[in-house]
C-alpha positions, 0 to 999 in steps of 0.5 A, a space after each residue: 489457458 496454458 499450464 506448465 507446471 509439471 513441467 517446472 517442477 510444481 509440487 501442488 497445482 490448483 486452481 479455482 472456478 472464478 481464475 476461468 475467467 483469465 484467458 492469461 492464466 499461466 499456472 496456479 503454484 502451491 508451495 511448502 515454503 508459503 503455506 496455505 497460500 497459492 500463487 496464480 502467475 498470469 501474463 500481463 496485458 498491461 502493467 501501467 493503471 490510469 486512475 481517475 481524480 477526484 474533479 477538479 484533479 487529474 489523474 495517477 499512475 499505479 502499477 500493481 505487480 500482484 492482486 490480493 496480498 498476504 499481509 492479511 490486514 483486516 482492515 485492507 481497503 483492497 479487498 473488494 478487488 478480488 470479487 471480480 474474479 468470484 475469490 471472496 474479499 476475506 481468506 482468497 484476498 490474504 491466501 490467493 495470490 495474482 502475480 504479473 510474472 511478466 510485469 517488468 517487461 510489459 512496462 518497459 513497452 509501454 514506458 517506450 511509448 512516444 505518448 508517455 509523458 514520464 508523468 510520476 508512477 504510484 506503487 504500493 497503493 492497492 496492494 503491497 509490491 514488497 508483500 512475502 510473494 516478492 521474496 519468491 518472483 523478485 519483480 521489482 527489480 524490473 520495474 524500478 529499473 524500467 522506471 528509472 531508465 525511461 526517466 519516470 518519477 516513483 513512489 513507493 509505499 510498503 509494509 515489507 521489509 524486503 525494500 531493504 532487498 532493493 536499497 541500492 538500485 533505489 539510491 541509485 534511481 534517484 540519483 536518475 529521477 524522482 523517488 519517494 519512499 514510505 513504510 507503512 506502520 500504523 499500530 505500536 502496540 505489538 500484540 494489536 499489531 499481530 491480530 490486525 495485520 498478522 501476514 505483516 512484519 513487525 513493527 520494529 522491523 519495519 522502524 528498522 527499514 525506516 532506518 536503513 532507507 535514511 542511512 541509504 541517503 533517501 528521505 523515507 515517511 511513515 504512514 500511520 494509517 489507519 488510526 484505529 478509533 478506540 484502540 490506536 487513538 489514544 494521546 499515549 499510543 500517538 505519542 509513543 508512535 511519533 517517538 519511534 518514528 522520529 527516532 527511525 529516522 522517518 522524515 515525515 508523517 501521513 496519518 488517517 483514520 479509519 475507512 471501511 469500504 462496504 465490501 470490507 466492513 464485514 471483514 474487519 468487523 468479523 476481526 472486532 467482535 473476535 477479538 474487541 466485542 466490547 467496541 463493535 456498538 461504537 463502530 457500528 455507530 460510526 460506520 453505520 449503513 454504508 458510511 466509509 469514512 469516520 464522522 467529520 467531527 472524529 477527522 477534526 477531533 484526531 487531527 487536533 491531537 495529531 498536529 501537536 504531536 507532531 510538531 512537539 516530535 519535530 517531524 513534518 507533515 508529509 502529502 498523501 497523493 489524493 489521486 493514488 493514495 500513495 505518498 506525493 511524489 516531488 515531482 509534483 514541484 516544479 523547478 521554479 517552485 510550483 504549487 503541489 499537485 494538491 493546491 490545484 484543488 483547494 475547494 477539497 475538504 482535507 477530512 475527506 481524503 483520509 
């Protein structure tokens, strides 16, 4: 383990039993401008994550430039990620903070590589890459500079309104190779917002990224999810989000219902029964024992409401990657016209993949 912090002017070093664990541990950084949270930098072995499909589907690409994530959702399907390293999937996953400082350089090696086949990269699909860490470390930059000069196709999907940061070498990415941009906004409702997700930018700022990402000529799809059953479900609440979207800009629309892995279950429901007692019985209900996914016949019920709506909006119905989680990327069409990558499994339920 090697440290430098006195040497680079580390105002608080710190560090905790679990992080002994990393042999690429560099230092542990606390500052006054992002209190209560530590960043722990490492060195990267690897940048490039080879995710496993669901049979019959191939598998993605994801890069992760941090784990754990400041933006605090409580519904945050990440969580239980941090539990490899004896951090808690509650406080440690919102407030400790894993930055790959040398990312970008790892990735351009392993770009280089004769065996890469320049097959499309997913970020933003574990833990938010624009998340307040990256207004510090600034790592994107690198990747997507790596990305584009090795010629590989990106997806970017995001909470943070620091993409607009990165606008113009995005604009100038595509018009090298495939880049497709999504701005997570779930919940309209601003004081909802702020409890459920309070480490995240408003949702008119994010509408406003949306904004700025179409005036700089790319297409960019609003994520909503997850539908929170109960609180964000209603036809008015839908309604006005699609209205919002659409006036944004958004080019189209992904939704999905709520999921609670097992390990984030307890997190979230420690948040309802601060906040929404009178609901936990019906999510207890839904969510009972082990069951991650909302009941089918809840999937079905939302997506009744939701297509209308969005027809009724004049929006499109964007393709979730059901490999990486993030938005499809257009490079899964081929020139001639192919099938999506999501046709190749048509026996796939599409209630299970939200």
């Amino acid at each position: 383990m090697r440290w430098s912090g006195q040497e680079l002017g580390v105002e608080q070093v710190g560090t905790l039993p679990g992080l002994a664990k990393l042999n690429n541990l560099v230092r542990s950084v606390q500052t006054p401008e992002f209190a209560g949270v530590t960043f722990h930098e490492v060195l990267a072995k690897s940048a490039l994550n080879k995710v496993p499909g669901p049979s019959p589907m191939p598998f993605g690409w994801t890069i992760n430039p941090y784990r754990g994530c400041s933006h605090a959702c409580s519904y945050c399907f990440a969580r239980p990620t941090h539990t490899y390293l004896d951090l808690d999937a509650g406080d440690d996953f919102d407030r400790q903070i894993i930055v790959k400082v040398n990312v970008a350089d790892v990735l351009r090696t392993e770009l280089a590589r004769p065996s890469w086949r320049n097959e499309p990269v997913a970020l933003g699909t574990n833990t938010d890459p624009y998340q307040r860490a990256e207004g510090r470390y600034s790592l994107m930059p690198g990747v997507i500079e790596a990305l584009t000069t090795s010629g590989t196709p990106f997806s970017i999907l995001t909470k943070g309104t620091l993409l607009r940061r990165d606008l113009p070498l995005l604009a100038d990415a595509a018009t090298h190779v495939p880049v497709d941009l999504a701005m997570s906004i779930a919940v309209y409702d601003h004081d909802l917002q702020q409890s459920v997700e309070p480490g995240t930018p408003s949702t008119k700022a994010r509408l406003a990224t949306v904004t700025a990402v179409r005036e700089a000529g790319l297409d960019c799809t609003v994520f909503m999810m997850p539908i929170l059953p109960y609180l964000t479900d209603t036809r008015a609440h839908l309604d006005e989000a699609l209205r919002q979207a659409k006036a944004a800009g958004a080019t189209a629309v992904i939704y999905g219902a709520l999921h609670l892995k097992p390990g984030v279950k307890p997190w979230f429901m420690q948040w309802l029964e601060r906040e929404h007692p009178d609901l936990v019985p019906k999510y207890r209900s839904m969510y009972y024992g082990n069951v991650t996914y909302a009941p089918k016949d809840y999937r079905r019920w939302l997506g009744e409401r939701m297509h209308p709506l969005i027809r009724a909006h004049g929006l499109q119905r964007g393709r979730e990657d059901v490999v990486t989680g993030g938005v499809q990327s257009t490079a899964r069409f081929s020139p001639k016209g192919a099938p999506p990558f999501d046709a190749l499994a048509p026996s796939l339920d599409p209630a299970a993949l939200f």
